[in-house]
C-alpha positions as a Markdown table, in Angstrom:
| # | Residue | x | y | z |
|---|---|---|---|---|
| 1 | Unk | 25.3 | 198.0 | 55.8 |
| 2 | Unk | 26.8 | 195.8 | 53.0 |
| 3 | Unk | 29.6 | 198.0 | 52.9 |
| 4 | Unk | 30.4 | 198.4 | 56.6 |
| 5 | Unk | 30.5 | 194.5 | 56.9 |
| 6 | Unk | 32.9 | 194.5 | 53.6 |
| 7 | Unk | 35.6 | 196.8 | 55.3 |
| 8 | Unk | 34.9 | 194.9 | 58.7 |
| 9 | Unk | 36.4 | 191.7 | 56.6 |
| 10 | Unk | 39.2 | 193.7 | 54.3 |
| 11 | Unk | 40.7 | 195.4 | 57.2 |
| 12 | Unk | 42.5 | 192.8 | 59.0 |
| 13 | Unk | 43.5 | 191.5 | 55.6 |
| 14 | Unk | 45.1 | 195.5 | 54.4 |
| 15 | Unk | 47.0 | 195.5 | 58.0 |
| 16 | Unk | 48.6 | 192.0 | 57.1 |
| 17 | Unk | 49.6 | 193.1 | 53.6 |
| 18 | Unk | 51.4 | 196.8 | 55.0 |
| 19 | Unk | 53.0 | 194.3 | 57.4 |
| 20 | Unk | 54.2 | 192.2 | 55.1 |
| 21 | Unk | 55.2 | 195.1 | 52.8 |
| 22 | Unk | 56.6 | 197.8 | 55.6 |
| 23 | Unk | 58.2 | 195.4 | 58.2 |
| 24 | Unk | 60.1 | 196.5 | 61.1 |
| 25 | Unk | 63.1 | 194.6 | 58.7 |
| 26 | Unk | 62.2 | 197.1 | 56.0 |
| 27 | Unk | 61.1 | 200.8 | 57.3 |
| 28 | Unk | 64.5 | 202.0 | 57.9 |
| 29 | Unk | 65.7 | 200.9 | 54.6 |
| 30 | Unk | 66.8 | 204.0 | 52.2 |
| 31 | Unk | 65.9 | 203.7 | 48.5 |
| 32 | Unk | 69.5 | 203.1 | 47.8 |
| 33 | Unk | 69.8 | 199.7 | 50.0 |
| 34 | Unk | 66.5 | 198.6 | 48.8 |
| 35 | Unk | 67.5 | 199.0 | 45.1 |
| 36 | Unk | 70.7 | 197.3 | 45.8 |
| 37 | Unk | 69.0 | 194.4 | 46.9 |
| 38 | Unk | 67.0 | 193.9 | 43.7 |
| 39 | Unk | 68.4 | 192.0 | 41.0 |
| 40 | Unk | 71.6 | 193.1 | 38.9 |
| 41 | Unk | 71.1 | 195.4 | 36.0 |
| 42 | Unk | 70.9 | 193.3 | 32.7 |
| 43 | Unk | 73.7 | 193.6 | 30.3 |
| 44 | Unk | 73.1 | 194.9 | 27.2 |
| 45 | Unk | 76.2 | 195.4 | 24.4 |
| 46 | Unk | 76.7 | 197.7 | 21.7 |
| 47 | Unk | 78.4 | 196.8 | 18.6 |
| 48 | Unk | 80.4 | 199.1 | 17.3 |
| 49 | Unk | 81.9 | 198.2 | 13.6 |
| 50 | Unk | 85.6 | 199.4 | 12.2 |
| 51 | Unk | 85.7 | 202.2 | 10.3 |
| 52 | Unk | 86.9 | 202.0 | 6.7 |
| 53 | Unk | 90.1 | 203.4 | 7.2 |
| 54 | Unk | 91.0 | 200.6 | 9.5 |
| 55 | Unk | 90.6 | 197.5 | 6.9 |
| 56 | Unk | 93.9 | 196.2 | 6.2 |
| 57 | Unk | 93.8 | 193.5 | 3.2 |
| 58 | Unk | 97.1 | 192.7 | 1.3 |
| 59 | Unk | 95.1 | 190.1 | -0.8 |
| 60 | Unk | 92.6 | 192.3 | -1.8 |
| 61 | Unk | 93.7 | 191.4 | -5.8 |
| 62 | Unk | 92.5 | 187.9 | -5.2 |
| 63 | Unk | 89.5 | 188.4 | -3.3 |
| 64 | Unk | 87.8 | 190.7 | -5.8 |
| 65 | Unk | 89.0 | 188.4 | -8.9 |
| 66 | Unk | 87.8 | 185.0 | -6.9 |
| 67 | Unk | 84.4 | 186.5 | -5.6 |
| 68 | Unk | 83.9 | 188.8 | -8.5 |
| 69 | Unk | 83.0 | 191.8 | -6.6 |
| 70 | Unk | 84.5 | 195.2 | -6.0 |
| 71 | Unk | 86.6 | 196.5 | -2.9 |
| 72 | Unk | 84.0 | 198.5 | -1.1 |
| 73 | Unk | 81.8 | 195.3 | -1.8 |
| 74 | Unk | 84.6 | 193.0 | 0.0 |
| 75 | Unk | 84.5 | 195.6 | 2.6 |
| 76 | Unk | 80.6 | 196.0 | 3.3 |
| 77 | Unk | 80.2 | 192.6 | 3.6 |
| 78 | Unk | 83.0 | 191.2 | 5.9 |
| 79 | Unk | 82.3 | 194.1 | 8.6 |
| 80 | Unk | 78.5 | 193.2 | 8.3 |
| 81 | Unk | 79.1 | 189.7 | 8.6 |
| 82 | Unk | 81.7 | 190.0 | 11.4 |
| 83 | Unk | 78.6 | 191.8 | 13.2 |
| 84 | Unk | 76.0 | 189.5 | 12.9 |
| 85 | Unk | 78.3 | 186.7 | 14.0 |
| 86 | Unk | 79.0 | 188.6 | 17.3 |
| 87 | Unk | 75.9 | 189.1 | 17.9 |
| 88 | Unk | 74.8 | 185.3 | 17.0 |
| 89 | Unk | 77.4 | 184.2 | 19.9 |
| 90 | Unk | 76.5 | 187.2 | 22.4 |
| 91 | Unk | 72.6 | 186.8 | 22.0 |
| 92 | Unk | 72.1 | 184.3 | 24.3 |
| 93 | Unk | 74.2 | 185.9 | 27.2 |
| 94 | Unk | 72.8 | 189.4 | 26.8 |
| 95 | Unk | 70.6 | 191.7 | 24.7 |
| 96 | Unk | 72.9 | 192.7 | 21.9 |
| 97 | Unk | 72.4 | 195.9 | 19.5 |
| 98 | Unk | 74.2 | 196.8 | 15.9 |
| 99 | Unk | 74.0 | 199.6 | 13.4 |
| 100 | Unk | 72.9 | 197.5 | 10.6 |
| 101 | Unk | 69.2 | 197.5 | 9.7 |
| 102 | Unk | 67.7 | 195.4 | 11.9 |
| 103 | Unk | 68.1 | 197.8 | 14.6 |
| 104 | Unk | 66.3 | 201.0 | 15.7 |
| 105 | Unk | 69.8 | 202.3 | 16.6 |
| 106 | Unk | 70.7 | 205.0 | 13.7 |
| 107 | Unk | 73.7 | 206.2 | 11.8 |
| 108 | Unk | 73.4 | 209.9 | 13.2 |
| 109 | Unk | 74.1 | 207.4 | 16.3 |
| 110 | Unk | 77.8 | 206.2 | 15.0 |
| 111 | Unk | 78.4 | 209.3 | 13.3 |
| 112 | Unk | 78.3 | 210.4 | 17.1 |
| 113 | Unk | 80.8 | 207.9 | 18.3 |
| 114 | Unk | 83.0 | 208.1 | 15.4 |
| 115 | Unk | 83.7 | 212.2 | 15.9 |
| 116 | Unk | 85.0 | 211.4 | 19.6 |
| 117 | Unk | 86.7 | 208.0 | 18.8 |
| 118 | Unk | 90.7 | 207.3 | 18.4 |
| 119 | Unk | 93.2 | 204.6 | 18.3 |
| 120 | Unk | 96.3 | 203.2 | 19.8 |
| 121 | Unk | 98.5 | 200.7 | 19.7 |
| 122 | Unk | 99.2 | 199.0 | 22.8 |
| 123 | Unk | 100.5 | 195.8 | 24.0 |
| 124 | Unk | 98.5 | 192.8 | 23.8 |
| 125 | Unk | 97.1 | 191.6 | 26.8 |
| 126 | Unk | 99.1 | 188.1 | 28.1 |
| 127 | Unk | 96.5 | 185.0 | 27.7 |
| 128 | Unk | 95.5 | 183.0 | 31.0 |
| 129 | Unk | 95.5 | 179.2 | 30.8 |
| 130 | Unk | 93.2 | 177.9 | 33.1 |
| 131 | Unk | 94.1 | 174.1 | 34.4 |
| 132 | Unk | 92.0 | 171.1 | 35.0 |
| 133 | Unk | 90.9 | 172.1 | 38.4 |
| 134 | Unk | 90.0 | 175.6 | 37.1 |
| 135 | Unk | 93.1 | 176.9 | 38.5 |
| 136 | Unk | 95.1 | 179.3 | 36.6 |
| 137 | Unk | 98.4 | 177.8 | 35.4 |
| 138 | Unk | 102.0 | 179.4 | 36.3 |
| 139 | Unk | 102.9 | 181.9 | 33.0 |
| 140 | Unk | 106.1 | 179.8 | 30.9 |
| 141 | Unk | 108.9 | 181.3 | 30.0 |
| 142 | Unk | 108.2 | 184.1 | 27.2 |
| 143 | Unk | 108.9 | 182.5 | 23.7 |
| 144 | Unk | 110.7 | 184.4 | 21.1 |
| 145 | Unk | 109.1 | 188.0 | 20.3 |
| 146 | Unk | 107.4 | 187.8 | 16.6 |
| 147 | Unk | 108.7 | 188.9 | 13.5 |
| 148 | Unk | 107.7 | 192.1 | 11.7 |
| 149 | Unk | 108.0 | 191.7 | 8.3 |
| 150 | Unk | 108.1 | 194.6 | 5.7 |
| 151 | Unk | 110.0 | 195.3 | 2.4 |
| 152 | Unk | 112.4 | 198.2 | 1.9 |
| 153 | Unk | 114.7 | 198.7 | -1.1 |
| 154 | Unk | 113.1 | 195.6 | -2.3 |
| 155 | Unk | 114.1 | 193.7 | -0.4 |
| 156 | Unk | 112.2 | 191.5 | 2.7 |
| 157 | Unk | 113.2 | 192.4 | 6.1 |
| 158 | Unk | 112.3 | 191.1 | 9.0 |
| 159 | Unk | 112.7 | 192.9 | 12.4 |
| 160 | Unk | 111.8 | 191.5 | 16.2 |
| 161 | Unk | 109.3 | 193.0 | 18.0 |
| 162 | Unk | 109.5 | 193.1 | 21.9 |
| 163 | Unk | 105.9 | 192.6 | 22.1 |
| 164 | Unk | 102.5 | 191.7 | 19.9 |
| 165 | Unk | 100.3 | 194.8 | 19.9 |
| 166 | Unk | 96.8 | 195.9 | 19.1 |
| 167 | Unk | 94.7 | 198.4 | 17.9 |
| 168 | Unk | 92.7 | 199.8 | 21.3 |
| 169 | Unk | 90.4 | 202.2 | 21.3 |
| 170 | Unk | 90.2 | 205.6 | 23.0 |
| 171 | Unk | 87.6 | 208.0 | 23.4 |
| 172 | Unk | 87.9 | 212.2 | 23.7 |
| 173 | Unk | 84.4 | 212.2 | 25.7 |
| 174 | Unk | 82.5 | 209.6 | 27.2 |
| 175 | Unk | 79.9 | 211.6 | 27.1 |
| 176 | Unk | 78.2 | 210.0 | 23.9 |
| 177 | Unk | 78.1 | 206.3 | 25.9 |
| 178 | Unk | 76.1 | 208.1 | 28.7 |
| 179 | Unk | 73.7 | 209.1 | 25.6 |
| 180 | Unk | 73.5 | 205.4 | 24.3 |
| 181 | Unk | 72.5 | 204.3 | 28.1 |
| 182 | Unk | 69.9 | 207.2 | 28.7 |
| 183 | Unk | 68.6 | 206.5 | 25.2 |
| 184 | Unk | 69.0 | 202.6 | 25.1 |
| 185 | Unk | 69.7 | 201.1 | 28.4 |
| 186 | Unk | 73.3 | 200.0 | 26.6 |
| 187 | Unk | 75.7 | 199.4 | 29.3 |
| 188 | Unk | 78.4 | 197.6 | 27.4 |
| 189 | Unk | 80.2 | 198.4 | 24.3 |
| 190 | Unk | 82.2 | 196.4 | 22.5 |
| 191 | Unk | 84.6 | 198.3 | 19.2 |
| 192 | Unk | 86.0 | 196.6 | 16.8 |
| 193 | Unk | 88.5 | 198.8 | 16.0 |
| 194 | Unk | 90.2 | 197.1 | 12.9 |
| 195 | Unk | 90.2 | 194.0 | 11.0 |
| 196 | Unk | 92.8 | 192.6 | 9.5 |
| 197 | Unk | 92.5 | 190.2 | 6.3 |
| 198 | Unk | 96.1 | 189.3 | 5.3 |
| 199 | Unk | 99.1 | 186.8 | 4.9 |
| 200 | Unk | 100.3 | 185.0 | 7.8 |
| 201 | Unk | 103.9 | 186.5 | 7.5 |
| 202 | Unk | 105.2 | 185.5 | 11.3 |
| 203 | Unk | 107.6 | 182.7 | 10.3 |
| 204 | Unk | 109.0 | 184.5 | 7.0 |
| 205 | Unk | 110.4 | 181.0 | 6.1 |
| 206 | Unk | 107.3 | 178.8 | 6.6 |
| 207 | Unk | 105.3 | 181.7 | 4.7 |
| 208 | Unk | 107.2 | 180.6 | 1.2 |
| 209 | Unk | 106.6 | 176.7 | 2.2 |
| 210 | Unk | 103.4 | 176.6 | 3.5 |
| 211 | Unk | 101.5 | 179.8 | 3.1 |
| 212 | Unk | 98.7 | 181.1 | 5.2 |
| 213 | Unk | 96.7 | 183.7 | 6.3 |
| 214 | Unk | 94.9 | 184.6 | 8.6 |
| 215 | Unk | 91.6 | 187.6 | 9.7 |
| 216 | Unk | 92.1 | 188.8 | 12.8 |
| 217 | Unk | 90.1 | 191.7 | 15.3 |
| 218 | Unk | 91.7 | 194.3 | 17.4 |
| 219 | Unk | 89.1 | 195.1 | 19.8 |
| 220 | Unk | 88.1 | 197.0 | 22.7 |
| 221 | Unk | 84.9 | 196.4 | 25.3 |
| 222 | Unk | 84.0 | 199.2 | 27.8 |
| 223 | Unk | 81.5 | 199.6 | 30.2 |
| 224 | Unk | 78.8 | 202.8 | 30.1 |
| 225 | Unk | 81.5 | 205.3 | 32.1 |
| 226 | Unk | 84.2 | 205.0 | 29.5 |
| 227 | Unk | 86.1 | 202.0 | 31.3 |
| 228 | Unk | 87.4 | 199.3 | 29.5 |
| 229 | Unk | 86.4 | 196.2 | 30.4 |
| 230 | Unk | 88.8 | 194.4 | 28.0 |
| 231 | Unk | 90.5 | 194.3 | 24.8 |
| 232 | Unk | 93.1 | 192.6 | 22.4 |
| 233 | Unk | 93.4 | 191.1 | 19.3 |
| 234 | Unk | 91.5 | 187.7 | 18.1 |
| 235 | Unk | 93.0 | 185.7 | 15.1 |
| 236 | Unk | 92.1 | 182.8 | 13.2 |
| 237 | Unk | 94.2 | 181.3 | 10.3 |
| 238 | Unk | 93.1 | 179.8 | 6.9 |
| 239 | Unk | 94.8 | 178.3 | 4.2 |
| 240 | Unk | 96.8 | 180.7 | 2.0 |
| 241 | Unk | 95.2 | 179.6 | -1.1 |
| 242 | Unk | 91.9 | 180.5 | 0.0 |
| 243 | Unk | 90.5 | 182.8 | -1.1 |
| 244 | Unk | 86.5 | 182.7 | -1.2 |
| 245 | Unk | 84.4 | 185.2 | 1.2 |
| 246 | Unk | 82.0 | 182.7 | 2.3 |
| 247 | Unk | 85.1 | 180.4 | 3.3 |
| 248 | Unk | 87.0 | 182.9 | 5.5 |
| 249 | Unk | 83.3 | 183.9 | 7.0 |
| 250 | Unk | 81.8 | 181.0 | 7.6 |
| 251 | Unk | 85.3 | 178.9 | 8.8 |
| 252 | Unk | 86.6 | 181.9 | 10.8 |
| 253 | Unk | 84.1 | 184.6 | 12.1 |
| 254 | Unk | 82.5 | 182.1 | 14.8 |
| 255 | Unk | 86.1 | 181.6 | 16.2 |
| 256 | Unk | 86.8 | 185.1 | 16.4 |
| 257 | Unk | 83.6 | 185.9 | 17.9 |
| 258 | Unk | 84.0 | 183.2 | 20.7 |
| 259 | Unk | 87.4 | 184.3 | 21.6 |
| 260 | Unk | 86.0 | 188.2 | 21.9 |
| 261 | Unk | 83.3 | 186.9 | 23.8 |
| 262 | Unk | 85.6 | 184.5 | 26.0 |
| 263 | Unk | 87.8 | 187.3 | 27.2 |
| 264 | Unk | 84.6 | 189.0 | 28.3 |
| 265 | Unk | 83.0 | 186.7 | 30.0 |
| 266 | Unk | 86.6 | 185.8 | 31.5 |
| 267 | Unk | 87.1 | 189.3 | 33.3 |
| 268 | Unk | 83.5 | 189.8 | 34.7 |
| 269 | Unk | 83.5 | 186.1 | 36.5 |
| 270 | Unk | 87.6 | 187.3 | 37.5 |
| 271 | Unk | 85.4 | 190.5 | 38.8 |
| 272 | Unk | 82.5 | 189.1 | 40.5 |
| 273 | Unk | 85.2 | 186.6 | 42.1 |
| 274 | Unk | 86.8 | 189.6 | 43.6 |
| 275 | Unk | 83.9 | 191.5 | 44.8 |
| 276 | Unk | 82.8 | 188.2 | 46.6 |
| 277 | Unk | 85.8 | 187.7 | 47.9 |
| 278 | Unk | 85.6 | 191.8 | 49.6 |
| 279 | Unk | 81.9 | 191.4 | 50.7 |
| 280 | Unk | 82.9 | 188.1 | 52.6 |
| 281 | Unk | 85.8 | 190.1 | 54.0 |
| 282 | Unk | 83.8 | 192.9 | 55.0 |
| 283 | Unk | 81.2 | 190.9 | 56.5 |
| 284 | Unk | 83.8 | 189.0 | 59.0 |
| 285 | Unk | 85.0 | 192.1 | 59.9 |
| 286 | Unk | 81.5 | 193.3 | 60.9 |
| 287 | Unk | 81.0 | 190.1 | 62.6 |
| 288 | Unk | 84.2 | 190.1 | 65.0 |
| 289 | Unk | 83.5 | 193.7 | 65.7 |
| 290 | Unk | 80.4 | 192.8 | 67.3 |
């Protein structure tokens, strides 16, 4: 008897529920529309560090003698550090993943990358200056191409280049980044493809009165199908007496690292913008068609 009265109060109750779950709005919706009107997938980058080979230094003399520690030392700890500051400025955008040890992420991992992973130079991409009103400003007349500066018989020789280029990565197979999603839910992947520790040698004259250098990353970003997002080079510049590690990391890496993650967060609002701008389109068009 207790029972029967229980349903006789829980039924009207289970019919509202399926009508507020299985509306007449919602019973010919597919799978596909339903999904698509959940929330976006969360981002969630990979880090993927440069690969020995691809560590330029011409001041490698001083570094070791100032910081009294070996090459592969200098090496080890300017791509760690460059990683953990990339993930310090990404970390608060999007759930960020490395190969170093704090990860679960393994070395079998970027061995896997590595054996489908090449390089090429290509043309930096021209910088967007964005105005006052958030407007993009109209591109100035090109300034003269930079200097490449190299010596031959001994002698300095500089030689224009018609444009500033960077180290971009390309990939045989992007098989292994539909791995890292299945595996990892990583969507995003961002290669630093080479770092360059050097002196500033772009004004050959200035470089004898007023020395500098500078670190600078060639990267790449692509999404989980093997397209790339973004890339280019990021540069910072120090004084050309310096010489101390933990002055080129701590007064450098954060710039580099918010100029990489600028020109991300640069082309997905540019995207989003876009796609707006086609779903509005789309939807006036439905609407006069009506």
């Amino acid at each position: 008897m207790r029972f029967s009265l229980l349903l006789f109060f829980l039924f009207p109750i289970v019919l509202q529920a399926q009508t507020d779950m299985f509306g007449d709005d919602k019973v010919t919706k597919t799978d596909q529309e339903v999904y698509a009107e959940g929330a976006e997938e969360e981002a969630k980058i990979l880090i993927i560090p440069f690969e020995e080979k691809l560590f330029y230094c011409d001041i490698m003399r001083d570094l070791t003698k100032v910081n009294q520690l070996t090459q592969q030392q200098i090496y080890d700890k300017l791509r760690n550090e460059i990683q953990l500051s990339l993930k310090a400025a990404l970390k608060d955008s999007m759930e960020t993943a490395t190969f170093l040890n704090t990860d679960s992420i393994t070395d079998q991992d970027l061995i896997n990358i590595y054996a489908v992973l090449g390089y090429k130079f290509v043309p930096v991409p021209v910088k967007e200056e964005v105005g006052e009103k958030g407007k993009l400003k109209k591109k100035e007349k090109k300034a003269e191409p930079k200097k490449d500066v190299g010596i031959r018989n001994g002698q300095v020789v500089a030689e224009r280049q018609a444009v500033e280029r960077y180290m971009s990565a390309q990939l045989k197979s992007h098989e292994v980044l539909n791995q890292f999603y299945t595996n990892y839910g990583i969507n995003k992947f961002l290669f630093i493809n080479q770092m360059d520790v050097k002196m500033d040698l772009t004004d050959p004259e200035m470089a004898f009165v007023d020395p500098k250098r500078l670190v600078a990353l060639h990267y790449t970003i692509m999404d989980k199908d093997g397209k790339q997002i973004n890339g280019g080079l990021a540069s910072s510049e120090f004084p050309g007496t310096e010489s101390r590690l933990n002055y080129i990391i701590g007064g450098n890496f954060y710039k580099l690292s918010a100029e990489v993650l600028g020109s991300l967060f640069k082309v997905e609002k540019k995207q989003k913008e876009s796609e707006e701008k086609d779903n509005r389109k789309s939807k006036t068009k439905a609407e006069e068609s009506e």
